[in-house]
N, C-alpha and C positions, 0 to 999 in steps of 0.2 A: 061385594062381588069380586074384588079385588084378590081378595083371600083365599075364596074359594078357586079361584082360575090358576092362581100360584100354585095351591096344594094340590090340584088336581093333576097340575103339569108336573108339578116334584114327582109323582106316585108315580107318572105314566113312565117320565121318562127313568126313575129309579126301580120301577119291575124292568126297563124294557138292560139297562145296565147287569142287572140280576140277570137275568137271562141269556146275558149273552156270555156268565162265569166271569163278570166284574174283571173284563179284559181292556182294563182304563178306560178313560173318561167318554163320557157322553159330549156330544157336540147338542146345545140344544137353540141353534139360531146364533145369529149375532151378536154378541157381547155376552152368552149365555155360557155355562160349562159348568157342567155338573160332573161329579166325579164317580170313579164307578164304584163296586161292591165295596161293605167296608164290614169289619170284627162285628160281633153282636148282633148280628142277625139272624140268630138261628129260624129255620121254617118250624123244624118238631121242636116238640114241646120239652125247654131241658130243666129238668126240678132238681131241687135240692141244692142246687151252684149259687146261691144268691150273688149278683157282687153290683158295683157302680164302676164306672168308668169313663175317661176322653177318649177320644178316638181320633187320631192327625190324620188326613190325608192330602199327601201332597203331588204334583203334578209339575215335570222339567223340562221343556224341550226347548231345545237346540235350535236356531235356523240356520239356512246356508251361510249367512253373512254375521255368526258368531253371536248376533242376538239372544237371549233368553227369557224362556215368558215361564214362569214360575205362579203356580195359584194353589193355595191351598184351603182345605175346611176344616172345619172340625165340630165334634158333636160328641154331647152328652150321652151314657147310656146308663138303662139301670135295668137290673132283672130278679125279682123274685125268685123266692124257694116253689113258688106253682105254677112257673115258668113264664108269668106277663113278665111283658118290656115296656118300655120307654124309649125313646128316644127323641131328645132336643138338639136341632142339627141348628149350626149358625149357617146363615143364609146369605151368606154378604157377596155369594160369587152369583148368586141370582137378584143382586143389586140392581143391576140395569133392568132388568124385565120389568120394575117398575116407576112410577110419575116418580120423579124428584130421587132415584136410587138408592130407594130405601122398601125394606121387604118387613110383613111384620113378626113378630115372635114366635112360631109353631114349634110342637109337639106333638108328637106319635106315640099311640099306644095303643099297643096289641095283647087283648085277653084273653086266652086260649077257653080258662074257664067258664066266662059268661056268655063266653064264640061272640063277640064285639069288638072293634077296633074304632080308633075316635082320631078324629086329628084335630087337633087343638089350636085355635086363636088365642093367645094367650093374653094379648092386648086388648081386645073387643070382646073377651068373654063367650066366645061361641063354640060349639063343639058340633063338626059332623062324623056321623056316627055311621060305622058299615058294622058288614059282618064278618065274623073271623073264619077265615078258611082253613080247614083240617089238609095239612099238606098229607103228599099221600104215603100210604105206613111203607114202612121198611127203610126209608132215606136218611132216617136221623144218625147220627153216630151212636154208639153203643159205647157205656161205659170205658175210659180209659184206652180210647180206641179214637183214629184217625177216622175223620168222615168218610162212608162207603162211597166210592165211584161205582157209576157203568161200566161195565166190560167192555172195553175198547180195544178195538185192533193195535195192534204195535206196531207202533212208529220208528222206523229203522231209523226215523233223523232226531227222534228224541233221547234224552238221556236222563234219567233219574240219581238223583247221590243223596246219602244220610248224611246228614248232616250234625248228626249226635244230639245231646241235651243239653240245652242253655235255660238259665234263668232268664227272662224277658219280662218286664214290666213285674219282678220280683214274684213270677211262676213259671215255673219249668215248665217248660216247651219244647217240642220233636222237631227239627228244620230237616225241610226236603231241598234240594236246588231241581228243576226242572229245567235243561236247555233243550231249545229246538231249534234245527238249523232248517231254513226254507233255501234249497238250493239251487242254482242261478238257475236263470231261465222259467222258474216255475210260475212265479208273477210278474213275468218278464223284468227281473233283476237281472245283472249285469254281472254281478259275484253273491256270495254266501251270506244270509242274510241270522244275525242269532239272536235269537230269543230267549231270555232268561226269566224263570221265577223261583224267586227262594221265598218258603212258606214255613211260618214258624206255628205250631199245632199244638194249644195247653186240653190234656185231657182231664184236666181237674176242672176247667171251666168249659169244657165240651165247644172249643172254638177256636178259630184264629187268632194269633195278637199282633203277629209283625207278615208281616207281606211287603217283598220288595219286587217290582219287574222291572226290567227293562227291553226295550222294544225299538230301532232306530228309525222306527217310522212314526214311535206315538211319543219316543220319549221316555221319561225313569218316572217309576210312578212308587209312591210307598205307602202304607195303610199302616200305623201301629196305636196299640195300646197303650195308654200310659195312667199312672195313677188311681188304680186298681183299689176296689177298697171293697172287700171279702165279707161284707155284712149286711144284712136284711135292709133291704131300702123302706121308709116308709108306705104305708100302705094308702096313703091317698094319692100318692103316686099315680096308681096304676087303675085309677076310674075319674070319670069326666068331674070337677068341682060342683057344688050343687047349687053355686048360682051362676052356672054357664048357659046360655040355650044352648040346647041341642037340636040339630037339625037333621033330615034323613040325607045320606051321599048315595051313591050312583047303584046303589043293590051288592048282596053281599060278598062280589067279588070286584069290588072296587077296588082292591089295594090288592090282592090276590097272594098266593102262598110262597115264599120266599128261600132261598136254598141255605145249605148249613154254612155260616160265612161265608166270609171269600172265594169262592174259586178259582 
């Protein structure tokens, strides 16, 4: 039972993070913090990119009294040529959420092909099993191409800059900087308040790999890629073992459809 109440709170509170364009961390209770969107996530289905990778995410803030509270995760990813994923996140910042602060082994995997998604005990051998959601067409990125945004009004206090191409995690990658200034008075601030994100964009593997913000109310947040490895992940990877049980989860929009990386 234990397991299952973990993984359903990760999912809830990891769409509710997605959703919000992975604008740093989730508060999720007391001794709780979950962090927000991270690389390797794509919603549409991306083929032919196989690769494996870690994914760091870390989380800085500052208090008034020069204090610092620094937490970080990190997680496993793996993605097929027919675009199933995996992903094995360590779980040690939702340490406290349970008896004796210790959380068990999970895995996530999302099949586009068989439209099944499974979240895995890896220690207890159990697997609950949803359905996979067809996010909706037109939002994926297109070959060699930056993920498509909503048309949004323009923000006179935003600023966009090219950042040109760098190698990153040993794949060229496009960086944007985004600043936005929220100016006094308007959440009753006192003075000018700036918001930075720089976002590094590989279109070989149709996704984020470094994402840096910062924010002086949430703190410096970073999301990167590392140790990237360009080759067909095993195929038992990406279906439930077959002496796991499997069990049915909350109907087939339990885990629901997910945006193209980071935002």
């Amino acid at each position: 039972m234990l397991i299952r109440n973990v993984l359903f709170c990760m999912i809830g509170l990891a769409a509710a993070a997605l959703a919000q364009g992975g604008r740093g961390p989730l508060a999720a209770g007391p001794g709780v913090r979950l962090l927000g969107a991270q690389p390797g996530r794509p919603g549409q289905v991306v083929k032919g990119a196989p690769f494996s990778a870690d994914v760091t995410t870390e989380v800085t803030q500052t208090l008034t009294d020069g204090n610092k509270i620094r937490q970080t995760s990190t997680e496993r990813i793996y993605r097929d040529s027919e675009g199933r994923t995996r992903r094995e996140p360590s779980l040690s910042t939702l340490g406290s959420a349970a008896p004796g602060g210790s959380v068990p082994q999970v895995a996530f995997i999302d099949d586009p092909v068989a439209g099944v998604s499974y979240a895995l005990d890896l220690a207890n051998h159990t697997a609950t099993k949803g359905g996979w959601r067809q996010p909706p067409p037109g939002n994926g990125p297109a070959p060699n191409r930056q993920p498509r945004q909503r048309p949004r009004a323009i923000d006179p206090n935003a600023k966009n800059e090219s950042l040109g191409r760098q190698i990153i995690a040993g794949v060229p990658a496009d960086g944007t900087r985004i600043t936005r200034t929220i100016p006094p008075g308007q959440i009753g601030n006192s003075l000018p308040i700036q918001i930075v994100t720089e976002r590094w964009y590989s279109a070989d593997l149709q996704m984020v790999v470094l994402q840096k913000r910062s924010d002086p109310r949430a703190g410096e947040s970073s999301v990167q890629v590392a140790n990237i490895i360009r080759v067909e992940p095993p195929s038992p990877l990406f279906v439930a073992p077959p002496d796991f049980q499997v069990v049915p989860g909350r109907g087939p929009g339990m885990r629901g459809p997910r945006p193209n990386a980071p935002q």
